[in-house]
C-alpha positions as CSV (number, residue, x, y, z in Angstrom):
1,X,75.6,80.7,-89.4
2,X,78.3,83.2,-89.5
3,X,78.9,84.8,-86.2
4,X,79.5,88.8,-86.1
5,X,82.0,89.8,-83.0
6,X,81.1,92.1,-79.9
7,X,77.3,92.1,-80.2
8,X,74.8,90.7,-77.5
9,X,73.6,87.4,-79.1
10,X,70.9,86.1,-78.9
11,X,69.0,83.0,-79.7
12,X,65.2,83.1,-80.2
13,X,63.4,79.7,-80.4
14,X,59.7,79.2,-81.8
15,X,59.9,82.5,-83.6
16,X,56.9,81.3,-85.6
17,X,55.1,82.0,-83.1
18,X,52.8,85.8,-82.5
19,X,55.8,86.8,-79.7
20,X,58.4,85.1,-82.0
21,X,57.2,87.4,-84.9
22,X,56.4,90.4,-83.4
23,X,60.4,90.1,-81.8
24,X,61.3,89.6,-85.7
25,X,59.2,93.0,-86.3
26,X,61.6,95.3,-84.2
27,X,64.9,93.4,-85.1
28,X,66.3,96.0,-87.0
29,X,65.4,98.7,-83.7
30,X,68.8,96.6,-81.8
31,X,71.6,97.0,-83.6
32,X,73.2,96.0,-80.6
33,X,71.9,92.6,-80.9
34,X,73.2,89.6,-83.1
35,X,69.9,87.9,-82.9
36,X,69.5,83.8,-84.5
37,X,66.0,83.3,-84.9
38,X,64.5,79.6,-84.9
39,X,61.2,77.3,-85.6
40,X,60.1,73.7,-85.1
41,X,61.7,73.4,-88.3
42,X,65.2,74.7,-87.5
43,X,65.4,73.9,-83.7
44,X,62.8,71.4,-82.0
45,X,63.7,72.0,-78.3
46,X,62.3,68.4,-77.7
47,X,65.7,67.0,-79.2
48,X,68.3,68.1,-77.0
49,X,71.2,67.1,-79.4
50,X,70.0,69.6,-81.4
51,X,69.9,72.5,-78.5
52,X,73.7,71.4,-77.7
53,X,75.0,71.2,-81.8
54,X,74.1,75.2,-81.6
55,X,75.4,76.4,-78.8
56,X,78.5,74.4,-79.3
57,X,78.9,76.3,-82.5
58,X,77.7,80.0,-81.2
59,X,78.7,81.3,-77.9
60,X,74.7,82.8,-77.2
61,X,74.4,85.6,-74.3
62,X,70.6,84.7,-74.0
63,X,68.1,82.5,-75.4
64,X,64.5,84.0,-75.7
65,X,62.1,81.1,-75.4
66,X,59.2,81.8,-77.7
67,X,58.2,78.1,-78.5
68,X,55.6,76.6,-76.7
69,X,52.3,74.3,-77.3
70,X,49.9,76.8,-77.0
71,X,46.7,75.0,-78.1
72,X,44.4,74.4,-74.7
73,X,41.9,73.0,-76.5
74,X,44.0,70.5,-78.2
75,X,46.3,70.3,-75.1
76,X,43.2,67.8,-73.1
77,X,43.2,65.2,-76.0
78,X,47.2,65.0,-76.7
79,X,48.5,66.0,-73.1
80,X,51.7,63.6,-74.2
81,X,52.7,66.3,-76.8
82,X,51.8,69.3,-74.5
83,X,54.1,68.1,-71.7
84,X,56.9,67.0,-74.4
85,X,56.8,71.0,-75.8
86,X,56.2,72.9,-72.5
87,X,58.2,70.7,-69.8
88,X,60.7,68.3,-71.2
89,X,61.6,70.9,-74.1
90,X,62.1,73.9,-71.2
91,X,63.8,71.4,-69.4
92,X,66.5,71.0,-72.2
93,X,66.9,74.1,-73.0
94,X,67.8,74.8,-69.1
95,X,70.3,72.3,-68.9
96,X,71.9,73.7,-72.3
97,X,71.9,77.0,-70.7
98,X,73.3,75.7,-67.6
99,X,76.4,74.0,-69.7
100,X,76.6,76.6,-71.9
101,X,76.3,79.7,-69.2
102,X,73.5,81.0,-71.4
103,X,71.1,83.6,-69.5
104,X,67.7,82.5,-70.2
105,X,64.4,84.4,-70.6
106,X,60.9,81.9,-71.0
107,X,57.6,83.0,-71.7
108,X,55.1,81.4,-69.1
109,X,51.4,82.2,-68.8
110,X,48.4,83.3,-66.1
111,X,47.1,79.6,-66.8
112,X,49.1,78.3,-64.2
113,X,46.8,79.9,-61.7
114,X,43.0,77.9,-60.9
115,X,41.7,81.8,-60.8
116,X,39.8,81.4,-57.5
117,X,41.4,84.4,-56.7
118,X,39.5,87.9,-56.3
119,X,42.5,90.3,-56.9
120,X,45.7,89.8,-59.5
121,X,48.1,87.5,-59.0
122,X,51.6,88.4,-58.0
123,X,54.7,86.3,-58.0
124,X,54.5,84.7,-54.7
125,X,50.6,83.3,-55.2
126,X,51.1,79.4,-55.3
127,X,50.5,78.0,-58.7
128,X,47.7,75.5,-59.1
129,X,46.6,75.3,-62.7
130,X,43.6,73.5,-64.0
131,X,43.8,72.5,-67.5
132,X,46.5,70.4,-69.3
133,X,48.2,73.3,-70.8
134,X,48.8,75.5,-67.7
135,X,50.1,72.7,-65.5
136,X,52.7,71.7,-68.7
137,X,53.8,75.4,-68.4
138,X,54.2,75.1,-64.5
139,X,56.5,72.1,-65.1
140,X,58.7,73.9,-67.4
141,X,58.9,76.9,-65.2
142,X,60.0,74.4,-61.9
143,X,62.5,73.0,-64.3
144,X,63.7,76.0,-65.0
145,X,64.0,77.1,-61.4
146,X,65.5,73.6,-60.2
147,X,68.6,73.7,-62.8
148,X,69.2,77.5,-63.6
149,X,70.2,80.7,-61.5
150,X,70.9,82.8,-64.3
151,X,66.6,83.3,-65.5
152,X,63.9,85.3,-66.1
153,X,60.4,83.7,-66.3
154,X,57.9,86.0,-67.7
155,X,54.2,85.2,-67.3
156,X,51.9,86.9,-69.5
157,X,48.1,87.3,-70.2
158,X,46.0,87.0,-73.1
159,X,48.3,87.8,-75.4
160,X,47.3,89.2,-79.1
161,X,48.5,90.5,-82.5
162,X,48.5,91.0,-86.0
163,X,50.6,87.6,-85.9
164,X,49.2,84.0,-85.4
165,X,45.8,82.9,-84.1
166,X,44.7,84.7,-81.4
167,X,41.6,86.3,-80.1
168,X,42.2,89.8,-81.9
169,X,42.4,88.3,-85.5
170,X,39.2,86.1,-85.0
171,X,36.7,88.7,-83.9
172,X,38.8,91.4,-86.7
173,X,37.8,88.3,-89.3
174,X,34.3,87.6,-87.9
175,X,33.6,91.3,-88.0
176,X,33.5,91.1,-91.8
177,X,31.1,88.6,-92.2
178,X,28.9,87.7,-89.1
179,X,26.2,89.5,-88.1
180,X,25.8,89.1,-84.5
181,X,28.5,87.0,-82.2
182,X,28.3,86.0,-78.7
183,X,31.0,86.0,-76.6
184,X,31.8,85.1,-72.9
185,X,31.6,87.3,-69.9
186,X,33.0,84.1,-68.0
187,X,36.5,85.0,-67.7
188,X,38.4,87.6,-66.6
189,X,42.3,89.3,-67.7
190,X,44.0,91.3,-69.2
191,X,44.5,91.7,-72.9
192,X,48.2,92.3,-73.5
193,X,49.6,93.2,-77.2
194,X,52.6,90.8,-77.7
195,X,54.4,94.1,-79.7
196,X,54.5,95.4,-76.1
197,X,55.7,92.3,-74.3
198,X,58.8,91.9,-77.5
199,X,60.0,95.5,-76.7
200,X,60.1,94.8,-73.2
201,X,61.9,91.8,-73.7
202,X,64.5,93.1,-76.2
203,X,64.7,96.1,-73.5
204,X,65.9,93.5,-70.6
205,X,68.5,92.3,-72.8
206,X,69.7,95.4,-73.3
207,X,69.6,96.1,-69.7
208,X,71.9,92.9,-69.1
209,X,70.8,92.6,-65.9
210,X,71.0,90.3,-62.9
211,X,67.6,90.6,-61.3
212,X,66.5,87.5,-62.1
213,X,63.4,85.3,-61.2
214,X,60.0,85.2,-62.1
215,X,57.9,88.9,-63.3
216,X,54.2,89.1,-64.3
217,X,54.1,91.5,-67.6
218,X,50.8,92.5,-68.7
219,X,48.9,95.8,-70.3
220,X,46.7,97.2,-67.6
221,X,43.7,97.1,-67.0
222,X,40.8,94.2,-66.9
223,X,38.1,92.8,-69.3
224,X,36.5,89.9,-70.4
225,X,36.2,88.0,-73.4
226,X,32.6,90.2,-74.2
227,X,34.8,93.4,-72.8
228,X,37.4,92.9,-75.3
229,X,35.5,91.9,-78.3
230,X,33.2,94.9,-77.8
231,X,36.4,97.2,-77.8
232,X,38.2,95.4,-80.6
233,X,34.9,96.0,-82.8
234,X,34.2,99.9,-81.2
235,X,37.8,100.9,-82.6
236,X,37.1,98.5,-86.0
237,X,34.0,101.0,-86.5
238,X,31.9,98.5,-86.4
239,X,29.8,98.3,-83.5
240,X,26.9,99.0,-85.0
241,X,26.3,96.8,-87.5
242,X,27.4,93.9,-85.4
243,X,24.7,92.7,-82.8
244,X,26.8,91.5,-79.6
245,X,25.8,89.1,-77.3
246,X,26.6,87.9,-73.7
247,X,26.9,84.5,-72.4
248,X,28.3,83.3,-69.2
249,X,28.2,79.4,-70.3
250,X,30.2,79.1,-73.5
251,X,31.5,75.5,-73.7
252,X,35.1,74.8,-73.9
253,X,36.8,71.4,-73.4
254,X,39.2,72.6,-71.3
255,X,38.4,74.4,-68.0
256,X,39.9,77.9,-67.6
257,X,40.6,80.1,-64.8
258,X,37.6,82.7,-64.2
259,X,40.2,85.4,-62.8
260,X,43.7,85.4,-63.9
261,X,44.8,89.4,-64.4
262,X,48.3,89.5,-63.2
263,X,49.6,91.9,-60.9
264,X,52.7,93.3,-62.9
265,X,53.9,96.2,-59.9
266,X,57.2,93.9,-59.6
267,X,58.2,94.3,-62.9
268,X,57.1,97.9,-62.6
269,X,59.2,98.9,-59.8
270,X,62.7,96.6,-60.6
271,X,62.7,98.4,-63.9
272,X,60.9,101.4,-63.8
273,X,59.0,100.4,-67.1
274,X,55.1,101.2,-67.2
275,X,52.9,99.1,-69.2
276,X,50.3,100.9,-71.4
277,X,46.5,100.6,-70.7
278,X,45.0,97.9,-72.7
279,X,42.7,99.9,-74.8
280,X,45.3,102.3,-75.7
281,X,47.3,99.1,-76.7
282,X,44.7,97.7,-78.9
283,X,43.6,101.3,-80.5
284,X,47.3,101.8,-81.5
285,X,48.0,98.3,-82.8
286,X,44.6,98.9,-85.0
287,X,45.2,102.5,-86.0
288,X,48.9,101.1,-87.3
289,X,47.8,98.1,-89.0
């Protein structure tokens, strides 16, 4: 890798991933930036020789850290993996940062929350999470906050894109063969467009700040799954020829929080950003694609 002088630089791991590609989308929009973008395949932040090999050869300003097991489903039968991924993996690249005096930004998630709460979540509420997934993702955020000072912590919400599996693409493909769907009113968040949450992140880098810690990011707004799928298909056109369907027992392995919107006015007010609405976020994302 051939290094290019006086440019932020900046190492993005799990760029595979939805965030990882929609951060790859808007590359060219920071020239500023000298950005290394890795997968699995290039960087497995479970092998910390690895981590250290890099950063020994590239002098990094800030590692974005995209890669994550992200399967909650999958997360109750292999917990193993999910903890290997989400903690020990965080916890390496942590200690790398630390060595290498590497600002770090991590993407964490409203799963670490039992959602027993009535109103959003801010920064201060006490984790508790209740599935395999969120309480791997707590243990890489205490890692995080144990070894580093220099961090930014960014949990985020039922995120979707054109990128990757997620919630967005499976009703947009159902929608062109299925007739009627049902979908849960069980849960409620916020949908939040991962193009949104990459600009913002490629924006704090810019900003080379020092107001560190953890910040909820989210579109606003709230929905449900039903909420969301009904918008998704009103903007797709195709409301009417789908019949849509309610349920407020759909069976999942893992439990999930009923309530987990995030209360982003920190975020808000230490850098006067203002996150779109959630609708408008979807409608532009479709009238784009």
């Amino acid at each position: 890798m051939q290094e290019k002088p006086n440019k932020t630089k900046v190492l993005i791991t799990g760029s595979s991933g939805q965030l990882g590609q929609c951060l790859k989308k808007i590359e060219k929009d920071y020239p500023a930036f000298d950005i290394y973008f890795t997968d699995s395949k290039t960087l497995d932040i479970t092998q910390k020789d690895q981590l250290n090999n890099l950063l020994s050869e590239i002098k990094f300003d800030y590692i974005i850290n995209c890669a994550a097991y992200t399967n909650v489903e999958q997360a109750e039968k292999e917990p193993e993996r999910a903890f290997m991924v989400n903690a020990q993996g965080v916890k390496n690249i942590a200690e790398i940062c630390k060595d290498h005096h590497v600002v770090l930004i991590h993407i964490s998630t409203d799963y670490v929350f039992d959602g027993k709460k009535k109103t959003p979540y801010t920064e201060e509420d006490i984790p508790n999470p209740i599935n395999v997934y969120g309480k791997s993702k707590l243990e890489g955020e205490k890692y995080i906050q144990e070894i580093l000072e220099n961090y930014f912590i960014i949990r985020t919400s039922w995120l979707y894109s054109e990128f990757g599996h997620n919630f967005f693409k499976t009703i947009q493909k159902k929608s062109k063969t299925e007739k009627e769907l049902t979908i849960t009113t069980s849960e409620t968040g916020t949908p939040t467009n991962a193009n949104n949450l990459a600009r913002f992140i490629f924006d704090l880098v810019g900003l080379r700040t020092s107001k560190y810690g953890i910040y909820h990011y989210g579109n606003q707004g709230e929905a449900t799954w039903y909420d969301f799928a009904r918008e998704i298909l009103s903007v797709l056109g195709k409301l009417d020829t789908i019949k849509l369907k309610k349920t407020d027992n759909y069976p999942t392995f893992a439990q999930r929080p009923k309530f987990s919107i995030l209360n982003n006015t920190k975020i808000k007010k230490t850098f006067l950003i203002h996150p779109i609405e959630w609708r408008n976020s979807l409608k532009k994302l479709i009238d784009d694609l």
